[in-house]
VOFI-510799 format. One record per residue (C-alpha): residue number from 1; residue in three letters; chain; x, y, z. Coordinates in Angstrom, 3 decimals, always signed. Last residue first. Example, Ala and Ser with C-alpha at 12.3 -4.5 7.8 and 13.67 -1.06 7.14 Angstrom:
<sites>
<site 2, 'SER', 'A', <+13.670, -1.060, +7.140>>;
<site 1, 'ALA', 'A', <+12.300, -4.500, +7.800>>;
</sites>
This chain:
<sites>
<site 324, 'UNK', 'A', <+9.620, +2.364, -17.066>>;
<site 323, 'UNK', 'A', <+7.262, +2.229, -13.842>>;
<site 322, 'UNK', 'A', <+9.414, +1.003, -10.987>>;
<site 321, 'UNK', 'A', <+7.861, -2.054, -9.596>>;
<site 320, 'UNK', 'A', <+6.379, -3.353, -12.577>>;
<site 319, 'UNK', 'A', <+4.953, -6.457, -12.026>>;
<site 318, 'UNK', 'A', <+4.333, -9.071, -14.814>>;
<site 317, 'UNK', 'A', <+1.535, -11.911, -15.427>>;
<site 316, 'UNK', 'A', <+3.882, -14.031, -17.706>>;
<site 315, 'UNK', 'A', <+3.260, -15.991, -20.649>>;
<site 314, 'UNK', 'A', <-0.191, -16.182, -22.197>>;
<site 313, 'UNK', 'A', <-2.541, -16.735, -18.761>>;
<site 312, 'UNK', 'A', <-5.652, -18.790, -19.277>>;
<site 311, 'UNK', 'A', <-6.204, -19.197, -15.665>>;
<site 310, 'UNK', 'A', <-8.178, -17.615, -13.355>>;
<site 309, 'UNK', 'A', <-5.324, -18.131, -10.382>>;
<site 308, 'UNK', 'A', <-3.194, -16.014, -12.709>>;
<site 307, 'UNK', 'A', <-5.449, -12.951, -13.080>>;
<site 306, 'UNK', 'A', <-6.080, -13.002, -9.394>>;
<site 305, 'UNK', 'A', <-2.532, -12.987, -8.290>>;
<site 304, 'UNK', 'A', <-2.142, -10.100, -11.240>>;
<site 303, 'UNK', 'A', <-4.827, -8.185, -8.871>>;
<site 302, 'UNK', 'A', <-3.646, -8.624, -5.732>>;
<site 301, 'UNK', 'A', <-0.066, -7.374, -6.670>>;
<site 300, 'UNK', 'A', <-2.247, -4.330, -7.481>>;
<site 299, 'UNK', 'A', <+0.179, -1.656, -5.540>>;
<site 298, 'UNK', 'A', <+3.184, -3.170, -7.140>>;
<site 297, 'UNK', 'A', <+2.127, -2.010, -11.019>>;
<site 296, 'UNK', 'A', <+0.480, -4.628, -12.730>>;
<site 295, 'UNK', 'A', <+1.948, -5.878, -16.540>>;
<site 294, 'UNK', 'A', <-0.256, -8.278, -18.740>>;
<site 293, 'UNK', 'A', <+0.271, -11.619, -20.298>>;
<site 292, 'UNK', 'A', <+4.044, -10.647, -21.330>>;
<site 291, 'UNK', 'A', <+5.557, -13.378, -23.110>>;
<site 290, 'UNK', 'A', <+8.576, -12.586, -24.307>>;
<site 289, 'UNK', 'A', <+10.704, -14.204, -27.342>>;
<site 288, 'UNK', 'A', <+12.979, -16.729, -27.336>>;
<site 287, 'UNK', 'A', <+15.142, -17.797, -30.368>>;
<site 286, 'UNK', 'A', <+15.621, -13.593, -31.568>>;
<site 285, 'UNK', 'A', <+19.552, -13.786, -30.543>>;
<site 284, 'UNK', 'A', <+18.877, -11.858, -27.672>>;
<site 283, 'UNK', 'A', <+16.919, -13.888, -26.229>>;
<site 282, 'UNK', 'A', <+19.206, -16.839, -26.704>>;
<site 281, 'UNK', 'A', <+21.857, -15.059, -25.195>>;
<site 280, 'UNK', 'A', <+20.212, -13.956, -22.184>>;
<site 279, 'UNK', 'A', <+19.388, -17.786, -21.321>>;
<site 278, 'UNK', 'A', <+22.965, -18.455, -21.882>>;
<site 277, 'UNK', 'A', <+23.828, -15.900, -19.317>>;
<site 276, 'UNK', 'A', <+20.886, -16.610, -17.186>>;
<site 275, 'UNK', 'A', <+22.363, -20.345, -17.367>>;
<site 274, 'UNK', 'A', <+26.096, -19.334, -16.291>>;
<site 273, 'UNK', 'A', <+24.961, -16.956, -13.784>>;
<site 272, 'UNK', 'A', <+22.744, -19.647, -11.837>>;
<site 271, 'UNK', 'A', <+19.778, -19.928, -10.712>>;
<site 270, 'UNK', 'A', <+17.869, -23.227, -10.379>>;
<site 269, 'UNK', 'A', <+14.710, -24.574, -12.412>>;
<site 268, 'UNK', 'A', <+12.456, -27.292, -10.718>>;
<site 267, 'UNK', 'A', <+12.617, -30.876, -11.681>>;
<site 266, 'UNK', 'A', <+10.473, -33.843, -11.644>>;
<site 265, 'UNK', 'A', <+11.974, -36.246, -13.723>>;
<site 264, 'UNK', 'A', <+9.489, -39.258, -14.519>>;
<site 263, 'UNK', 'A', <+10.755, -42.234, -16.039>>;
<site 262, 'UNK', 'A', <+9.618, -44.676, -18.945>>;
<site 261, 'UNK', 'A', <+11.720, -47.525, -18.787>>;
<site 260, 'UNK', 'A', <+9.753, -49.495, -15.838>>;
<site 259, 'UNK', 'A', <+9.887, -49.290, -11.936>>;
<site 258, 'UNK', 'A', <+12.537, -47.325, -10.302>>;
<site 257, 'UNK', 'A', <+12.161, -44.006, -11.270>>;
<site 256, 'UNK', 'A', <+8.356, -44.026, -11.711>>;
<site 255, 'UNK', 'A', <+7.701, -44.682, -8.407>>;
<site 254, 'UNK', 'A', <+9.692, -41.680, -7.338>>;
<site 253, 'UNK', 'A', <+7.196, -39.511, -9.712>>;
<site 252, 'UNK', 'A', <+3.951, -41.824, -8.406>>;
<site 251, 'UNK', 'A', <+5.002, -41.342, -4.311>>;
<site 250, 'UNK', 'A', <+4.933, -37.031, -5.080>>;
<site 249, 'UNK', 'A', <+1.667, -36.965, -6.997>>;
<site 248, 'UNK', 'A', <+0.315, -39.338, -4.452>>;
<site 247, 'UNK', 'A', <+1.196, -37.191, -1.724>>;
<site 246, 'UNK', 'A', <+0.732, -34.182, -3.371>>;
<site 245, 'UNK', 'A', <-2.875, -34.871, -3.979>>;
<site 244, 'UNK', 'A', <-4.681, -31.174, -4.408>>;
<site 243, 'UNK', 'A', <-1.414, -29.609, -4.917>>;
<site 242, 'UNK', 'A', <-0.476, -32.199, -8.368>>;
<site 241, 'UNK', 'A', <+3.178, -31.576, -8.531>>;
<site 240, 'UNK', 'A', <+4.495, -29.536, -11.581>>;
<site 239, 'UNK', 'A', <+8.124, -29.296, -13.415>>;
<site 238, 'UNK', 'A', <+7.754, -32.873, -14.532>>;
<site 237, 'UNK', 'A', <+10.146, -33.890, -17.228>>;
<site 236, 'UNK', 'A', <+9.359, -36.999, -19.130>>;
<site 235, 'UNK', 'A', <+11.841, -38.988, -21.166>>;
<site 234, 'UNK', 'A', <+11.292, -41.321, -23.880>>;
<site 233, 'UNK', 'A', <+13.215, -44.263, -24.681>>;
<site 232, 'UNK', 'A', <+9.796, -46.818, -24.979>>;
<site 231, 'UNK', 'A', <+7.743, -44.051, -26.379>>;
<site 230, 'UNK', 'A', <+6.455, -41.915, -24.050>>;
<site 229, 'UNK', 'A', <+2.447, -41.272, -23.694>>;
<site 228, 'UNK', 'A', <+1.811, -43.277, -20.813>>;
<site 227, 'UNK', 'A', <+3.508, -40.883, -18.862>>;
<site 226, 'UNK', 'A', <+1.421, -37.990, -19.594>>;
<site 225, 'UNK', 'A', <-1.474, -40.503, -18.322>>;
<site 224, 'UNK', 'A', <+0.280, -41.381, -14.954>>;
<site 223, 'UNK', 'A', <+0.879, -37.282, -14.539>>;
<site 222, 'UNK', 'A', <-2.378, -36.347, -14.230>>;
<site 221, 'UNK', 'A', <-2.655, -33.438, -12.629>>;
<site 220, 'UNK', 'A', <+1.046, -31.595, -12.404>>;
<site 219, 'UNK', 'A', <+0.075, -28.826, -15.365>>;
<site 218, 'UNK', 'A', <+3.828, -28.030, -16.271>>;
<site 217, 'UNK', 'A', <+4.172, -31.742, -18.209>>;
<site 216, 'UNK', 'A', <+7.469, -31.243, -20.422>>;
<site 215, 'UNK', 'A', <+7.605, -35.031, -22.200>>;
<site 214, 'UNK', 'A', <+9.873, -36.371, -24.322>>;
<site 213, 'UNK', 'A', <+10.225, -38.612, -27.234>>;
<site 212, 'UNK', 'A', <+7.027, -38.792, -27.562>>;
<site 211, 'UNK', 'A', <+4.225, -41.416, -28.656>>;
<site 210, 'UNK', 'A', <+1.685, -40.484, -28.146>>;
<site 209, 'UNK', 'A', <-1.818, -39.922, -28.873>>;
<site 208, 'UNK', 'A', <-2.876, -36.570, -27.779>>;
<site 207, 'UNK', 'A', <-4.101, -35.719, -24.185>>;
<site 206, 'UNK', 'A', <-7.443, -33.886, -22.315>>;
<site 205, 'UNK', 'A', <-9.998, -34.820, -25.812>>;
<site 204, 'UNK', 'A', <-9.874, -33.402, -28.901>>;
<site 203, 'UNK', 'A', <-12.613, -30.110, -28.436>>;
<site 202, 'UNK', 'A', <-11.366, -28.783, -25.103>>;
<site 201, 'UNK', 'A', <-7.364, -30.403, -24.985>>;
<site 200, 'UNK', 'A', <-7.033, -28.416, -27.966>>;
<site 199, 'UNK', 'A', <-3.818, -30.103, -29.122>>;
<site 198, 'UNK', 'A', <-1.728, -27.883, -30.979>>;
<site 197, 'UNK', 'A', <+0.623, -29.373, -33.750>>;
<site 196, 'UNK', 'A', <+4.023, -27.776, -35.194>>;
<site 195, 'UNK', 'A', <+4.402, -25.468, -32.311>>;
<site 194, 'UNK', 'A', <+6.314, -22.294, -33.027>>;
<site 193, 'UNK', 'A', <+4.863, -19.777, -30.648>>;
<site 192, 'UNK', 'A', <+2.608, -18.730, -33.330>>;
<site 191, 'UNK', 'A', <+0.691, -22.163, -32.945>>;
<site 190, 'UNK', 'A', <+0.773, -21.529, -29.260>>;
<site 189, 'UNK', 'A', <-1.274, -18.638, -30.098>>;
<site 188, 'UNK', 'A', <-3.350, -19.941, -32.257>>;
<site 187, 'UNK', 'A', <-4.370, -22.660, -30.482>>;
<site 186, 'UNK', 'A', <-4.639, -20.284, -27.075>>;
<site 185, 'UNK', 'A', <-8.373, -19.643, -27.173>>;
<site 184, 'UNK', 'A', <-9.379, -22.929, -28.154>>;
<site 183, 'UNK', 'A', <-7.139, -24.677, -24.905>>;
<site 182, 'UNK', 'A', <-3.830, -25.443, -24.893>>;
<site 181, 'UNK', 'A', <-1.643, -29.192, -25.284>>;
<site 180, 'UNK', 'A', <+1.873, -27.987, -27.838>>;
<site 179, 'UNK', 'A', <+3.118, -30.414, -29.908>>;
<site 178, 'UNK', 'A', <+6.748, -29.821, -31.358>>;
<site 177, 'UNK', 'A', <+8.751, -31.925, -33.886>>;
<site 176, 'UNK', 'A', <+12.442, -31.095, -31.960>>;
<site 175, 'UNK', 'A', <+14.848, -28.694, -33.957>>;
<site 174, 'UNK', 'A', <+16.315, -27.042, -30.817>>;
<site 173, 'UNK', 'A', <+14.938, -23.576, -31.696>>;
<site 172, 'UNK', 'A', <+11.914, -25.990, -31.941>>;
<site 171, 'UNK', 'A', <+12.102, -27.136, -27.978>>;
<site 170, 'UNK', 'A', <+12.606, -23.427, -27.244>>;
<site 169, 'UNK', 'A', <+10.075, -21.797, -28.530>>;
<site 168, 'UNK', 'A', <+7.857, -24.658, -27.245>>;
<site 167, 'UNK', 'A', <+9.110, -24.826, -23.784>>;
<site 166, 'UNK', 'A', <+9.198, -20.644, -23.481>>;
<site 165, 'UNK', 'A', <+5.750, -21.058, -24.435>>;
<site 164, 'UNK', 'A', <+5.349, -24.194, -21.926>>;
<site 163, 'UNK', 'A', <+7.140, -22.335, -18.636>>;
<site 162, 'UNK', 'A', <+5.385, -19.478, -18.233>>;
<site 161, 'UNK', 'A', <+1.867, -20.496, -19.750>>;
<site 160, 'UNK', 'A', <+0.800, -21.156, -23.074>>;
<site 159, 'UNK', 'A', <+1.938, -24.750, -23.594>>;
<site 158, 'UNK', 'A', <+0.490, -26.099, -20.066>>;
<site 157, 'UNK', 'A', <+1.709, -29.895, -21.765>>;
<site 156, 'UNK', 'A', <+4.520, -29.539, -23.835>>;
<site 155, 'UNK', 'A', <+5.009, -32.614, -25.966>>;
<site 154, 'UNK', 'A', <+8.026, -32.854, -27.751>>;
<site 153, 'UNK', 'A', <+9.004, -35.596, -30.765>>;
<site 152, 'UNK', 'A', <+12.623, -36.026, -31.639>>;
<site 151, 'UNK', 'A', <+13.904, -34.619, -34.785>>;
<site 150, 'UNK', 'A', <+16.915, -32.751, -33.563>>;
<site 149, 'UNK', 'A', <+17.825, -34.048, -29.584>>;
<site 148, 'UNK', 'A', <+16.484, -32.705, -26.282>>;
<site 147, 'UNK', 'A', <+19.131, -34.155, -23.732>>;
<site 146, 'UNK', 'A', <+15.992, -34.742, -21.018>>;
<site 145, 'UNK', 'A', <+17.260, -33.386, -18.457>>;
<site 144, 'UNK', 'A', <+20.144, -30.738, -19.107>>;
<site 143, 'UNK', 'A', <+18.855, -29.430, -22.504>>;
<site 142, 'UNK', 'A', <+15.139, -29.643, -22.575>>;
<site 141, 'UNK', 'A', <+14.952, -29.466, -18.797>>;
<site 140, 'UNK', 'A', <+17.505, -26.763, -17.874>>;
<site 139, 'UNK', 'A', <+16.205, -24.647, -20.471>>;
<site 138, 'UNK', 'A', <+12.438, -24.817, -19.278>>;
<site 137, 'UNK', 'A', <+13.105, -24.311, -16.153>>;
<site 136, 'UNK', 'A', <+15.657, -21.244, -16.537>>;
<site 135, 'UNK', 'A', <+13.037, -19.529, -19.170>>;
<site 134, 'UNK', 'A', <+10.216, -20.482, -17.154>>;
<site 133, 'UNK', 'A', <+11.996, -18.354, -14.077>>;
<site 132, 'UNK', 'A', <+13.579, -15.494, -15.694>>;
<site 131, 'UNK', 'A', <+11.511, -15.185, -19.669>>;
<site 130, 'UNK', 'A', <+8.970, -12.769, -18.062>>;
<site 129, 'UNK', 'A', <+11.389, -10.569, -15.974>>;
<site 128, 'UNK', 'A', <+12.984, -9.451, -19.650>>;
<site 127, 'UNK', 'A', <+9.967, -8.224, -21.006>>;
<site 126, 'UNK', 'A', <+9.754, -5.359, -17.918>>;
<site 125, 'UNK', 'A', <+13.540, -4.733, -18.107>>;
<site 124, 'UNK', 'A', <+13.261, -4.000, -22.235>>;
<site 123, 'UNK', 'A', <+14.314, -6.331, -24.715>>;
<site 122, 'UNK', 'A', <+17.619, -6.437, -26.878>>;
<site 121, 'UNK', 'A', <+20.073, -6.801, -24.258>>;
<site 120, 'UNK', 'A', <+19.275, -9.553, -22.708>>;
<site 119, 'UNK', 'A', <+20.132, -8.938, -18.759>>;
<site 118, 'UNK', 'A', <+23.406, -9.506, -17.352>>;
<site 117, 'UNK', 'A', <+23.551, -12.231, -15.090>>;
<site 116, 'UNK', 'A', <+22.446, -13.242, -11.478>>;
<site 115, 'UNK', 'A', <+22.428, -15.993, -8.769>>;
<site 114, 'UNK', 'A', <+26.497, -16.281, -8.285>>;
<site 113, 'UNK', 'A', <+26.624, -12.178, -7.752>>;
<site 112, 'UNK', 'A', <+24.605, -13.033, -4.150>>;
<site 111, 'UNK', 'A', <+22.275, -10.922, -3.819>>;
<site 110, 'UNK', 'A', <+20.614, -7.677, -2.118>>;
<site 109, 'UNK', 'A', <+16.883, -6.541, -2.970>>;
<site 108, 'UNK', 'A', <+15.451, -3.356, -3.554>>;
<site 107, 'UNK', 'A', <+12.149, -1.875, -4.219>>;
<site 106, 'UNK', 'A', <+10.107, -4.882, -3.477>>;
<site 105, 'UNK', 'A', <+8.704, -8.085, -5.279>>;
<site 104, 'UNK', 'A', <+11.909, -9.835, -5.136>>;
<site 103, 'UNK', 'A', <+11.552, -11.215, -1.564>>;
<site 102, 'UNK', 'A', <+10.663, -15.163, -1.622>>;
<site 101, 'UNK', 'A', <+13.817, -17.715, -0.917>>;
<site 100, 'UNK', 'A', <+13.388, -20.802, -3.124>>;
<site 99, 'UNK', 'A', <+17.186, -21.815, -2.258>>;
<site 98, 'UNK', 'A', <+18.226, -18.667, -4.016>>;
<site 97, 'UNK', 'A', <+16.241, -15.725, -5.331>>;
<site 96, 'UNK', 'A', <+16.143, -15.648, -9.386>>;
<site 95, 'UNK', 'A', <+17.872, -13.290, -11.075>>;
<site 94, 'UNK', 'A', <+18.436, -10.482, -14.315>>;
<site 93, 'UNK', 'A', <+21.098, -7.698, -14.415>>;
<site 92, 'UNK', 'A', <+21.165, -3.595, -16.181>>;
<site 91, 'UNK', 'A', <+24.258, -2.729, -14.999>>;
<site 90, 'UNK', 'A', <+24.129, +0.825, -13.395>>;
<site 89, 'UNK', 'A', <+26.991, -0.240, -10.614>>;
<site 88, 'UNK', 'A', <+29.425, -2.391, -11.565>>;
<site 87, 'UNK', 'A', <+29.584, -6.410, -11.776>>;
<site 86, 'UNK', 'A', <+32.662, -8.718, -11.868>>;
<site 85, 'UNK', 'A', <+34.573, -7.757, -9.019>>;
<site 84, 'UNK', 'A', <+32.933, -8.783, -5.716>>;
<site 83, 'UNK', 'A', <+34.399, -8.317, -2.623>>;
<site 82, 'UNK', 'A', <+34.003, -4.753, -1.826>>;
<site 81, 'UNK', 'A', <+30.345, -5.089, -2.112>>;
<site 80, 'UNK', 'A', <+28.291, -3.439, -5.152>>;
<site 79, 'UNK', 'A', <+26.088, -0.560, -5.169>>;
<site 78, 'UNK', 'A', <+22.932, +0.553, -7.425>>;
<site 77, 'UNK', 'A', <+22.810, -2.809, -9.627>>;
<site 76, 'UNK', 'A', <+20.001, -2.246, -11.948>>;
<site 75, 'UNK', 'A', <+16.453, -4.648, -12.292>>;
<site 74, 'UNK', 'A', <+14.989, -7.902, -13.086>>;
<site 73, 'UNK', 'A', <+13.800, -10.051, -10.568>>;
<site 72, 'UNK', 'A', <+12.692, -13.359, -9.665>>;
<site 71, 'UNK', 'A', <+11.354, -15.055, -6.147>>;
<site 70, 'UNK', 'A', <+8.547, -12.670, -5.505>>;
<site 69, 'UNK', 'A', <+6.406, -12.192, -1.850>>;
<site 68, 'UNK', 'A', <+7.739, -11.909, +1.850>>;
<site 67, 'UNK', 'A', <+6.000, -13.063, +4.464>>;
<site 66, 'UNK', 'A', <+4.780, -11.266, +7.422>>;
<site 65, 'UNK', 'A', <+4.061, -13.072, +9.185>>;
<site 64, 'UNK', 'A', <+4.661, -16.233, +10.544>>;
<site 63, 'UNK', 'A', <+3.205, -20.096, +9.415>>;
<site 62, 'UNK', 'A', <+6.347, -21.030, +7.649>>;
<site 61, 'UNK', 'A', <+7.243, -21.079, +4.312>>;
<site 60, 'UNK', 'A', <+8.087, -25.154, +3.724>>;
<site 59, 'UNK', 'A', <+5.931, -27.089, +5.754>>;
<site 58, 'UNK', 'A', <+3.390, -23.690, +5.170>>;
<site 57, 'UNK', 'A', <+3.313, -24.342, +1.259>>;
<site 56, 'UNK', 'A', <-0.483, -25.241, +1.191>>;
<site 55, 'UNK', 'A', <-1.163, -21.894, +2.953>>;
<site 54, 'UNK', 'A', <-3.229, -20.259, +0.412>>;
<site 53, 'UNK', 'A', <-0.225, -17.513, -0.362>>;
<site 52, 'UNK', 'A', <+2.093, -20.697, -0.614>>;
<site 51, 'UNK', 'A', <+0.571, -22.113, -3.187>>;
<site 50, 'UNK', 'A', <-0.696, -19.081, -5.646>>;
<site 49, 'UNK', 'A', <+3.529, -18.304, -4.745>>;
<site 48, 'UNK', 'A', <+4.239, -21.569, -6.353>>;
<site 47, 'UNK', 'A', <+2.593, -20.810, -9.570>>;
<site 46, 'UNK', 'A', <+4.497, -18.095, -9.952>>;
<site 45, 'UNK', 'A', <+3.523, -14.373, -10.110>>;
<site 44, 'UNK', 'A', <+6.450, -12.127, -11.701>>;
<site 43, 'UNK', 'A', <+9.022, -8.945, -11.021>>;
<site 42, 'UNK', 'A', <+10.092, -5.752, -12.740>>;
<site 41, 'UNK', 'A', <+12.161, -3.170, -12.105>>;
<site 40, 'UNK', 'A', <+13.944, -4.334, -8.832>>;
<site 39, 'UNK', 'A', <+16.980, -1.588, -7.242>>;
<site 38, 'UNK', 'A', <+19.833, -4.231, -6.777>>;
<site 37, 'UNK', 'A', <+22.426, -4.237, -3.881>>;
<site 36, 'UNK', 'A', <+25.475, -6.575, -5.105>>;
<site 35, 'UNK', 'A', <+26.823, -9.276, -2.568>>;
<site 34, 'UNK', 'A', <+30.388, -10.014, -1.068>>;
<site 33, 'UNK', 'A', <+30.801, -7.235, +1.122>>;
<site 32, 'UNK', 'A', <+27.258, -7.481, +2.138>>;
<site 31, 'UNK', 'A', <+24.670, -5.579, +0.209>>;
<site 30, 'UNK', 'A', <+22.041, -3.076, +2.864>>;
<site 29, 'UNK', 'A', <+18.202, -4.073, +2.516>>;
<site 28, 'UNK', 'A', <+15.958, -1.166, +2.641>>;
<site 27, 'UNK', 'A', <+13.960, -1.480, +6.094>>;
<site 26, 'UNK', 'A', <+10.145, -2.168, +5.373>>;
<site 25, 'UNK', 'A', <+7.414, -0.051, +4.115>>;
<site 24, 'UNK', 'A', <+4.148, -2.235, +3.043>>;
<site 23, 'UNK', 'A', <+2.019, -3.171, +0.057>>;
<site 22, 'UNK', 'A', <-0.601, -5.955, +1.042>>;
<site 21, 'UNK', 'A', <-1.416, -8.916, +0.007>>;
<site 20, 'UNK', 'A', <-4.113, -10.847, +2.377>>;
<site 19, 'UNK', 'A', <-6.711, -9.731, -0.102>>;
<site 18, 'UNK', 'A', <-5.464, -12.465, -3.034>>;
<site 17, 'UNK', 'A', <-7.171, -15.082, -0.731>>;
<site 16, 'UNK', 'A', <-5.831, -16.715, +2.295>>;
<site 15, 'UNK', 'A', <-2.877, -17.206, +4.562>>;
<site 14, 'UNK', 'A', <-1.977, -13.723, +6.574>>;
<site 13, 'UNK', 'A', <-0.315, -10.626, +6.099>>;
<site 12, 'UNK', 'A', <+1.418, -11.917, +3.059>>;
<site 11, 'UNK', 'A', <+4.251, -9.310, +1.663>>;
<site 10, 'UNK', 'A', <+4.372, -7.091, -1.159>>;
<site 9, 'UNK', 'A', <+7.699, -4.441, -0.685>>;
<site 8, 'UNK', 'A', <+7.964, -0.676, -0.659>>;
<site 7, 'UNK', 'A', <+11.684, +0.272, +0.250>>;
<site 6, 'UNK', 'A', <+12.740, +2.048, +3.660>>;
<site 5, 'UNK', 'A', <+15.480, +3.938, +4.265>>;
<site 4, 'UNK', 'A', <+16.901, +4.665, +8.360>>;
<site 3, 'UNK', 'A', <+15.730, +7.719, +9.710>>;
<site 2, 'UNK', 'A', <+18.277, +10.170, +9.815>>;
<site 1, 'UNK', 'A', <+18.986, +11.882, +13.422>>;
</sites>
């Protein structure tokens, strides 16, 4: 008799440091009638998954193992259910797991058609993973959120990472006055990205002087003094909680809602084909470019954990799960 197939995947064996990852063999995942089976390229490390890998996520993850690791993927569609219609097999696609569901950083994965697009065209499956989930985020909030208008004054704080150089790319694709917060290494860098103004939070002191229009704060520390830097219309987007005092972090956002002009969004970036579509477009059309910090291959998922805990990350920390 056949064994059943098995796929490679990175799960948690336990809450803790970068060593708890390991690479495993689990069942491959068979697509239901109304899902698409894809075989993963590429993959990233989130912010969130640093979170939940230390346990500080366990309300939400769970406390068994083991857990699955990766919530966006980019990849090629090897069989597709009997219900769906509008995807084939061998296109090249681009997702994010729904309802914050981990499991993209394996071989295969199954999904839903409604949380994936086409991929952008004009960049390879490996670039493409570092625009999915800072890409989404920041579109939704510059465009959905906060109703980014020509001329206004942005302030991306985190302007380097994931979500703040697709933030700043984006914000001036828009036609917003952009001001990017990075440290000495990154000013030119973020300067390249298409910020107008860098703050280097190192030698001028943690924030500008305001005031902005809006506000994308992806640090999460802070947040009462990113606030105080709107202008009496402005509009802050939080896509960060502070870890060490969610609480507070969490009790100042919904304060800020109902008390004063100046209100915090906090907002987290959901799939959906009609956004990775757009998303793809823009890509393609040269207005967002990739940010690949470095690529790991699957095997050192502990490594690019690592990298991205140290900080200073450009972009994405990428992992290839099929080498390309």
């Amino acid at each position: 008799m056949t064994a059943d197939p098995t796929m490679r995947a990175a799960v948690l064996t336990a809450f803790g440091s970068p060593d708890v990852l390991k690479i495993i063999d689990l069942p491959r995942p068979t697509n239901a009638d109304d899902e698409v089976l894809v075989r993963v390229f590429a993959t990233t490390v989130n912010g969130g998954e640093l979170f939940a890998r230390e346990g500080r996520a366990s309300l939400i993850t769970g406390t068994k193992f083991p857990q699955r690791m990766g919530i966006d993927f980019t990849g090629v569609i090897v069989n597709v259910g009997a219900n769906v219609d509008d995807h084939a097999v061998g296109d090249r696609v681009w997702g994010i797991l729904a309802d914050d569901k981990f499991g993209a950083a394996s071989e295969y994965v199954a999904v839903s058609p409604d949380v994936i697009s086409l991929a952008p065209e004009s960049v390879s499956l490996t670039e493409a993973a570092s625009v999915l989930v800072g890409g989404v985020t920041a579109l939704l909030a510059l465009t959905s959120k906060a109703q980014l208008k020509p001329d206004e004054r942005l302030l991306v704080r985190g302007a380097n990472g994931g979500v703040g150089s697709v933030a700043v790319q984006l914000g001036r694709h828009l036609g917003a006055r952009v001001t990017g917060i990075a440290s000495t290494r990154n000013r030119e860098f973020v300067a390249g990205l298409g910020a107008q103004h860098v703050h280097d939070y190192a030698r001028d002191g943690a924030l500008p002087s305001g005031p902005f229009d809006v506000v994308v704060d992806t640090v999460g520390a802070d947040l009462h003094r990113s606030r105080r830097l709107l202008s009496r219309s402005g509009r802050m987007i939080a896509v960060a909680l502070d870890f060490t005092h969610l609480v507070r972090s969490i009790w100042f956002v919904a304060l800020s809602t109902v008390h004063g002009s100046r209100r915090i969004r906090f907002f987290r970036g959901k799939p959906s084909t009609e956004v990775l579509r757009h998303l793809a477009e823009l890509v393609d059309a040269g207005a967002i470019t990739p940010v690949v910090d470095t690529v790991h291959s699957l095997e050192n998922v502990a490594q690019a954990h690592r990298a991205l805990a140290a900080g200073g990350v450009r972009g994405k920390h990428v992992i290839e799960v099929v080498a390309v």
